[in-house]
N, CA and C of each residue as an Amber inpcrd file, in Angstrom:
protein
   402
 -57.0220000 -23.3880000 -18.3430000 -56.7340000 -21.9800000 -18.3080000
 -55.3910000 -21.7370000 -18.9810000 -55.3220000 -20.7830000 -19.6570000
 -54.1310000 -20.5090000 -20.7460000 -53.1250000 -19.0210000 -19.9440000
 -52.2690000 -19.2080000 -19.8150000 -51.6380000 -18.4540000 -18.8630000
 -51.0060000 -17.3990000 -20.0130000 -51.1160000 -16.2090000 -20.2070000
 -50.6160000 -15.0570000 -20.9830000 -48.8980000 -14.9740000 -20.7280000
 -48.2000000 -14.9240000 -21.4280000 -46.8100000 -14.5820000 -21.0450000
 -46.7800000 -12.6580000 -21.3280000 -46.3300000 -11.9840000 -20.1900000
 -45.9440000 -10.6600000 -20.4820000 -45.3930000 -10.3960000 -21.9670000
 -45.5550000  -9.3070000 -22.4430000 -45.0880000  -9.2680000 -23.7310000
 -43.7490000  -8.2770000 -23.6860000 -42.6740000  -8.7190000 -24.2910000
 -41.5820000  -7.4910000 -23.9870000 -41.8270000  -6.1160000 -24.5930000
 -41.0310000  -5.9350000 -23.9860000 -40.9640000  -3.9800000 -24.0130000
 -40.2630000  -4.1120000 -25.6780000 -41.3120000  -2.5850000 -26.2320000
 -40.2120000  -2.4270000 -27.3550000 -39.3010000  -1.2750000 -26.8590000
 -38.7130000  -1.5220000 -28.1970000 -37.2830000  -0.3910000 -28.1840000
 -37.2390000   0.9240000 -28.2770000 -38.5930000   1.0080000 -28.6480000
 -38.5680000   2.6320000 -29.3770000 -38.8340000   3.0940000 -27.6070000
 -39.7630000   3.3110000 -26.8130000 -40.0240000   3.6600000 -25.1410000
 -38.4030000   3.7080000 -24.9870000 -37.8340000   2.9950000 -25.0990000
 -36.1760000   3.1020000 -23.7880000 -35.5530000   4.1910000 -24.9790000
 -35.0480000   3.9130000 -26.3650000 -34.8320000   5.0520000 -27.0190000
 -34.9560000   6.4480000 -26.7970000 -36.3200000   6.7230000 -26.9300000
 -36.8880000   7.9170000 -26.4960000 -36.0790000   8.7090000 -25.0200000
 -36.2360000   7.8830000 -24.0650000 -35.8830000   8.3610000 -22.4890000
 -34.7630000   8.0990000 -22.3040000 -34.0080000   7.5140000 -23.1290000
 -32.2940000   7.9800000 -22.8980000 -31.6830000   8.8470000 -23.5220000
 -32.8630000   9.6610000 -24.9070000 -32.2200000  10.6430000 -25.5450000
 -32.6230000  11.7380000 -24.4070000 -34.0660000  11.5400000 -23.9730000
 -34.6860000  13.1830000 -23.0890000 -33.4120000  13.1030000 -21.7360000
 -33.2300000  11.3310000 -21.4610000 -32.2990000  11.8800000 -20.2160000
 -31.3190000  12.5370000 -20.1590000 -30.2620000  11.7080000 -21.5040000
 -28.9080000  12.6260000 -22.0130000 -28.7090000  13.9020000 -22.2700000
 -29.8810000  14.4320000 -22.8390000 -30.1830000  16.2510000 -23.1250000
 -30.1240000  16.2420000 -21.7270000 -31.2430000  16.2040000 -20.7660000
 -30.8520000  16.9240000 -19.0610000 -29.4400000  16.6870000 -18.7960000
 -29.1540000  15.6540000 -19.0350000 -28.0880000  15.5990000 -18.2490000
 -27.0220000  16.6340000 -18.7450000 -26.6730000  16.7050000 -19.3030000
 -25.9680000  17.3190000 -20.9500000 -26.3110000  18.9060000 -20.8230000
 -27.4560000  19.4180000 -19.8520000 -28.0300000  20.8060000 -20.4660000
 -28.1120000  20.9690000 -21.7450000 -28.9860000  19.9820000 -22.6420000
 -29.1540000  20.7010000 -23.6610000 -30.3670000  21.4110000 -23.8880000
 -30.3290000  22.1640000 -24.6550000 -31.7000000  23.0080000 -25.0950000
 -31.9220000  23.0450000 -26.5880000 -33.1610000  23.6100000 -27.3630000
 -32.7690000  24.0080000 -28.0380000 -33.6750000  25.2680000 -28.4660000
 -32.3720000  26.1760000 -29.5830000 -33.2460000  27.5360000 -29.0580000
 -34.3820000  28.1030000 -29.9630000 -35.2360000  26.6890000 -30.4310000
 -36.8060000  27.0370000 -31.0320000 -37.2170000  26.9480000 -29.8290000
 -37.1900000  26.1020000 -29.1620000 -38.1260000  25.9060000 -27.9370000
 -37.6590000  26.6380000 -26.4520000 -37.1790000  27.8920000 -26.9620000
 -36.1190000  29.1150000 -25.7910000 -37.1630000  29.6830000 -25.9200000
 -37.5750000  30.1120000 -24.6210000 -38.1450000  31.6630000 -24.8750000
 -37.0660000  32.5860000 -25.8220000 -37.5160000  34.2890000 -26.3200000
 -36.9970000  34.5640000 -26.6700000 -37.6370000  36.2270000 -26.2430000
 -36.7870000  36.6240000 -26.3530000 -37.2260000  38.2200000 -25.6600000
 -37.9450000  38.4380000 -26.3540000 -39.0970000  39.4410000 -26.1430000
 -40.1070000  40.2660000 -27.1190000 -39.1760000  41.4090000 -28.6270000
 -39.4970000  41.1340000 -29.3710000 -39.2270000  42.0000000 -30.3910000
 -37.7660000  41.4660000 -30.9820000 -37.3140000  39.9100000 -30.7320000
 -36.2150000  39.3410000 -30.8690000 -36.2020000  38.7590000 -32.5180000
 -37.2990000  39.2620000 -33.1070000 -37.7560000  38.7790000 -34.5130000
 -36.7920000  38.2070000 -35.2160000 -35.5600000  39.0600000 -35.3240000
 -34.0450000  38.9460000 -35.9820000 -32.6290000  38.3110000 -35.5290000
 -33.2930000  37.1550000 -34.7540000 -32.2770000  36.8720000 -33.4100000
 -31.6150000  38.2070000 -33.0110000 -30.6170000  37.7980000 -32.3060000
 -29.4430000  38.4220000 -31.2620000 -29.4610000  39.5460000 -31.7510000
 -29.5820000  40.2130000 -33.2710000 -28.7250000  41.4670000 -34.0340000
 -30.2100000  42.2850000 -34.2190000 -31.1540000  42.0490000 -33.8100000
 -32.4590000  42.6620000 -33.7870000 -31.7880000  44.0650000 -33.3960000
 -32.4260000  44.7240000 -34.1300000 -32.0510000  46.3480000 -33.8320000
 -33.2700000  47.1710000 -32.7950000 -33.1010000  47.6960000 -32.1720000
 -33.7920000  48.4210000 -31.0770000 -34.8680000  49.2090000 -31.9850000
 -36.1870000  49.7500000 -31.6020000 -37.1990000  50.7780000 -32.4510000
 -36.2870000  52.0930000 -32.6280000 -36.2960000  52.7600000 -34.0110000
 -35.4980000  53.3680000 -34.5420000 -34.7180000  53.0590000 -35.2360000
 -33.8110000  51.7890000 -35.2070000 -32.5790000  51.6970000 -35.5850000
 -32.6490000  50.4540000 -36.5600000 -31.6070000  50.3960000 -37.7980000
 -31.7400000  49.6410000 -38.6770000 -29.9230000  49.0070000 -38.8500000
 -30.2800000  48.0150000 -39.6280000 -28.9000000  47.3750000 -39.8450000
 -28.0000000  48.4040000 -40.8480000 -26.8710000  48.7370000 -40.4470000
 -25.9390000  49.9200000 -41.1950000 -25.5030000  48.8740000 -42.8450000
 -25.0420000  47.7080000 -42.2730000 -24.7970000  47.0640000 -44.0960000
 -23.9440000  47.2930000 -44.9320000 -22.9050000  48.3680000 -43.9370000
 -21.4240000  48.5890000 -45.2400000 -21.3100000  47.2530000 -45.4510000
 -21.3450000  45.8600000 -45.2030000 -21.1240000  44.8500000 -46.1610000
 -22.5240000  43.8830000 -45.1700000 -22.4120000  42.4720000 -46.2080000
 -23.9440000  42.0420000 -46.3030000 -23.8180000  41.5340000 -44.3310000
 -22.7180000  41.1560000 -43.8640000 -22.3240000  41.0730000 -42.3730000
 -22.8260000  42.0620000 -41.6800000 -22.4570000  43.2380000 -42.3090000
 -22.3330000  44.1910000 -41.0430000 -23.9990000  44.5030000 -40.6690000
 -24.1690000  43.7770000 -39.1450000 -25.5340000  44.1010000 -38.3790000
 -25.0490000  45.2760000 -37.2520000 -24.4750000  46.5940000 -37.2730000
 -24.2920000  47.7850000 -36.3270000 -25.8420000  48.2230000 -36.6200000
 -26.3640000  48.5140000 -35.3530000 -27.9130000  49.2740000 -35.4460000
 -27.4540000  50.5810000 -35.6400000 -28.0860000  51.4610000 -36.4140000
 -27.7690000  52.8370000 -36.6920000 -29.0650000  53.6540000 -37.2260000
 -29.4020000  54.5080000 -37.4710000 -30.3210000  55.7570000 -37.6090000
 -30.5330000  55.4170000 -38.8860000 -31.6070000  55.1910000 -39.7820000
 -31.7640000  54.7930000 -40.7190000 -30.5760000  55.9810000 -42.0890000
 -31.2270000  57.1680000 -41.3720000 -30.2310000  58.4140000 -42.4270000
 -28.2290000  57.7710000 -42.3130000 -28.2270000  56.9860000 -41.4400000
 -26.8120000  56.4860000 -41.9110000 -26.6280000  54.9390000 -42.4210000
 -27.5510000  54.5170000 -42.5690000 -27.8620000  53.5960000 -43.4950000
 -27.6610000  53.9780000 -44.9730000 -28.4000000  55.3640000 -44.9350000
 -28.5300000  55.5620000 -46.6030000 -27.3250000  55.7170000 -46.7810000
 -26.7410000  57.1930000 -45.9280000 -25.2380000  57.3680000 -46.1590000
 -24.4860000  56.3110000 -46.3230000 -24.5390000  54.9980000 -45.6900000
 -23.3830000  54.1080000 -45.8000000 -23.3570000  53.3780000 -47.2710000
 -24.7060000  53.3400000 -47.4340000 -25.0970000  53.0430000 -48.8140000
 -24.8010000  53.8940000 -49.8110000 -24.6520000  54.6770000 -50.0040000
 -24.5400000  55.9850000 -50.9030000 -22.7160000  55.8210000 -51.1380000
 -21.9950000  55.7620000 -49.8410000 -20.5060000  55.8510000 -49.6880000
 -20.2710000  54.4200000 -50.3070000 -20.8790000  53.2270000 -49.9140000
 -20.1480000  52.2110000 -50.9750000 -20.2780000  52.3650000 -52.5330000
 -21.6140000  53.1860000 -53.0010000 -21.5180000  53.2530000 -54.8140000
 -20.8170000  53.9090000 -54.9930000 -20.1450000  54.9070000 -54.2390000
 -18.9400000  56.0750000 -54.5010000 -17.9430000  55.7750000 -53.9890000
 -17.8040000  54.8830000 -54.0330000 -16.5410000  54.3680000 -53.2850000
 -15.0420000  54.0030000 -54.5810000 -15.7480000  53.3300000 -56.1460000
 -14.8020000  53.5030000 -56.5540000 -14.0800000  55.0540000 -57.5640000
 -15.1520000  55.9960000 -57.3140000 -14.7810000  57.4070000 -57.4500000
 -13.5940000  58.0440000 -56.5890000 -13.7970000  57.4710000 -55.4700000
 -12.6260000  58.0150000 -54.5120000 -11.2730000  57.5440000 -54.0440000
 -11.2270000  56.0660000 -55.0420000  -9.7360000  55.8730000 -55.1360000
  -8.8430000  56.3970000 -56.1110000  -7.0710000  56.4210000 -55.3590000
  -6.1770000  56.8500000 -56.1970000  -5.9700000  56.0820000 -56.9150000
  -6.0240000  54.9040000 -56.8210000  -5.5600000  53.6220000 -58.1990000
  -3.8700000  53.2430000 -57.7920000  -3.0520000  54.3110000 -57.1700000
  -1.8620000  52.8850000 -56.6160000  -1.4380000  54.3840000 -55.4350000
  -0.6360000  53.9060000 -54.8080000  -0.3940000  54.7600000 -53.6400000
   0.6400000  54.1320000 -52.5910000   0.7930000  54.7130000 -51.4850000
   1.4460000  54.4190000 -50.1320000   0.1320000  53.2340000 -49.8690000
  -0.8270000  52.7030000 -50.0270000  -2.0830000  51.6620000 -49.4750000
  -2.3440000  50.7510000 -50.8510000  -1.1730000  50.8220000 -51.4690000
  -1.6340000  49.8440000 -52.9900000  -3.1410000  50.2110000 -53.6230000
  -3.9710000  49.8090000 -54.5200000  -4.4740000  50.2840000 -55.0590000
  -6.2110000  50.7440000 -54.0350000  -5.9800000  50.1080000 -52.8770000
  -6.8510000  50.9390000 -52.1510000  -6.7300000  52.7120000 -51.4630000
  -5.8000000  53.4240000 -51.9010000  -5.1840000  54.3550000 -51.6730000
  -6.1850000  55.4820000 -51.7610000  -6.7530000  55.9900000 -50.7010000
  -7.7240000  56.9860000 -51.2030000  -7.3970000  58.0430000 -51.6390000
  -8.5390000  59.2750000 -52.5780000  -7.9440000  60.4870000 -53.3110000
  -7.6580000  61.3100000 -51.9290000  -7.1110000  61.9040000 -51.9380000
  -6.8600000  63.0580000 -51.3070000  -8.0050000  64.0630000 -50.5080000
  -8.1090000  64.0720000 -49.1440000  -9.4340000  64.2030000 -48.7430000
 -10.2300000  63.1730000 -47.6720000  -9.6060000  62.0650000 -48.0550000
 -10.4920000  60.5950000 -48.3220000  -9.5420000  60.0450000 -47.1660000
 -10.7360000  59.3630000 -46.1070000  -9.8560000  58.0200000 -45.3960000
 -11.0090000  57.0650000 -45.1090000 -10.0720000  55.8920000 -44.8860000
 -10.5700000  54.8400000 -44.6730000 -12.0500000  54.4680000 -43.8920000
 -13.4160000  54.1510000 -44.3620000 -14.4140000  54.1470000 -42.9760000
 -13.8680000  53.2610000 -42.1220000 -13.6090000  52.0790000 -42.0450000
 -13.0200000  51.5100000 -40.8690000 -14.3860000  51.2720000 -40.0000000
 -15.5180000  50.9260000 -40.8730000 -16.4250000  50.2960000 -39.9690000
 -16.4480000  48.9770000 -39.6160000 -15.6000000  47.6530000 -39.8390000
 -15.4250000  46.5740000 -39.6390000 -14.1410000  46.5970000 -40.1960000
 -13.1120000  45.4120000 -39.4740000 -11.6210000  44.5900000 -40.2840000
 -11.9240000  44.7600000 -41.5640000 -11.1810000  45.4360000 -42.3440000
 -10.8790000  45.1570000 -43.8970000 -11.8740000  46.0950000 -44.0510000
 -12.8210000  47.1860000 -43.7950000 -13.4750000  47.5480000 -44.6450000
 -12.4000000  49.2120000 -45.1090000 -12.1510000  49.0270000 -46.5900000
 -11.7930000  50.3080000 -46.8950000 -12.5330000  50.9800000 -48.2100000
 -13.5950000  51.2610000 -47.6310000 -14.0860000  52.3030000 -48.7540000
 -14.1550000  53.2240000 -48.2370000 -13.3080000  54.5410000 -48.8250000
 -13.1510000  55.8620000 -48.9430000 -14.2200000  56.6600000 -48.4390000
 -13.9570000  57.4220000 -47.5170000 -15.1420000  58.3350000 -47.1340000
 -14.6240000  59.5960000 -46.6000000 -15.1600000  60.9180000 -46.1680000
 -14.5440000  61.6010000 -45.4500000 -14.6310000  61.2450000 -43.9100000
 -13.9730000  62.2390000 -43.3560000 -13.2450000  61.6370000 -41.7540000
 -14.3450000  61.5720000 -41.3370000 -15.5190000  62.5980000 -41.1340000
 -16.4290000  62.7040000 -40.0520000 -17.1740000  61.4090000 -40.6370000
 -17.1970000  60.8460000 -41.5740000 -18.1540000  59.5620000 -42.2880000
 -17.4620000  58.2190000 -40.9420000 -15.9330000  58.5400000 -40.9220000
 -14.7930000  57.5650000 -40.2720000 -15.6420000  57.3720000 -38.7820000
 -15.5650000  58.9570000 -38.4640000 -16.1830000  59.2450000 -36.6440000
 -17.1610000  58.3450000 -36.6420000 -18.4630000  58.7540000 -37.5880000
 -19.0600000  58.3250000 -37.5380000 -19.5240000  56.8950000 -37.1300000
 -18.8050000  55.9350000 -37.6410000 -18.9230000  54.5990000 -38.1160000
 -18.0200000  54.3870000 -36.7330000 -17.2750000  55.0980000 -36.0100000
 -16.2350000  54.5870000 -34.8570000 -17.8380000  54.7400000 -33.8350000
 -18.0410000  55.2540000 -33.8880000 -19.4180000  56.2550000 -32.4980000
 -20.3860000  55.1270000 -32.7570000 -20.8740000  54.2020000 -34.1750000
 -21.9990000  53.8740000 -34.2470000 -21.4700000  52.2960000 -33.5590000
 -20.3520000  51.8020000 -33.6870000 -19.6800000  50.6950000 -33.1860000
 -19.3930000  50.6950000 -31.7190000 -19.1920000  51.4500000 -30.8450000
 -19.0010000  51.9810000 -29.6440000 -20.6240000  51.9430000 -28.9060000
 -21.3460000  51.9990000 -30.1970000 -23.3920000  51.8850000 -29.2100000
 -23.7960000  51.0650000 -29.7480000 -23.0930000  50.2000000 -30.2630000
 -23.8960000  48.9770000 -31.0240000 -24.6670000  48.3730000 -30.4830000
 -24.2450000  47.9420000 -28.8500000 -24.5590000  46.6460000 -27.8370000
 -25.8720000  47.4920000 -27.2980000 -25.7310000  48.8610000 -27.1280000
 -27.2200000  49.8630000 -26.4780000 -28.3990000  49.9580000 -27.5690000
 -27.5330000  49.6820000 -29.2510000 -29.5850000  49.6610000 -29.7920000
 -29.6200000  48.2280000 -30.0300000 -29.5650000  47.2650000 -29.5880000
 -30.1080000  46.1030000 -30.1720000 -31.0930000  45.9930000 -28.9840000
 -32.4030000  45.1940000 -29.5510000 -33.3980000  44.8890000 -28.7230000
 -33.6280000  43.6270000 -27.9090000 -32.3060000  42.8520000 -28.4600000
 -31.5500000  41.1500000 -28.0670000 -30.8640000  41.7090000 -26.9070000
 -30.7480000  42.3940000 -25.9510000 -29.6740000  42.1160000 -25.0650000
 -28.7070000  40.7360000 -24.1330000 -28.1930000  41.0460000 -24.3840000
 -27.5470000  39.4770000 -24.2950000 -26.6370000  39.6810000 -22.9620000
């Protein structure tokens, strides 16, 4: 009678279950395999029904009313119409009329004030249209 010797374990089995253990242990996740809220299509910056990404620059995700989308769009092609060319603000100096939108750090393209309000009011409800609540 020929007696079988056990055969050893391979490596790849213990591999495997010290990476799945280290993730538990670790809390890791990852977030393909997250649930994800309904209508989260766009991660986190998903805009609520109605509301679209505003886009004064390719960053800016503020959800806003599509009609100030266009406007914001419309105010950056006119934007270099409405500088003074040197000023008290160096050559971002707007014409006369004209202030800063101030919809994100650094953004200065020229608009009128209520364009300014505007863009302050749509930043202030940003966190109420996204459909990501976080």
């Amino acid at each position: 009678m020929v007696t079988q010797l056990p055969q050893p374990l391979t490596r790849a089995p213990l591999r495997w279950a010290s990476v799945v253990l280290a993730a538990a242990a670790f809390g890791a996740h990852s977030p393909a395999t997250e649930a994800q809220p309904a209508g989260c299509n766009y991660g986190p910056d998903t805009c609520a029904q109605g509301y679209v990404w505003r886009e004064a620059d390719p960053r800016d995700h503020v959800c806003v009313k599509p009609e100030v989308r266009a406007q914001t769009a419309a105010e950056n092609r006119a934007a270099p119409t409405r500088l003074a060319g040197s000023g008290a603000y160096g050559p971002n100096t707007c014409l006369q009329g004209f202030v800063w939108r101030e919809a994100f750090r650094g953004d200065v393209v020229c608009v009128i004030p209520e364009s300014r309000a505007q863009a302050a009011g749509d930043n202030a409800q940003a966190a109420r249209r996204r459909a990501c609540r976080q």
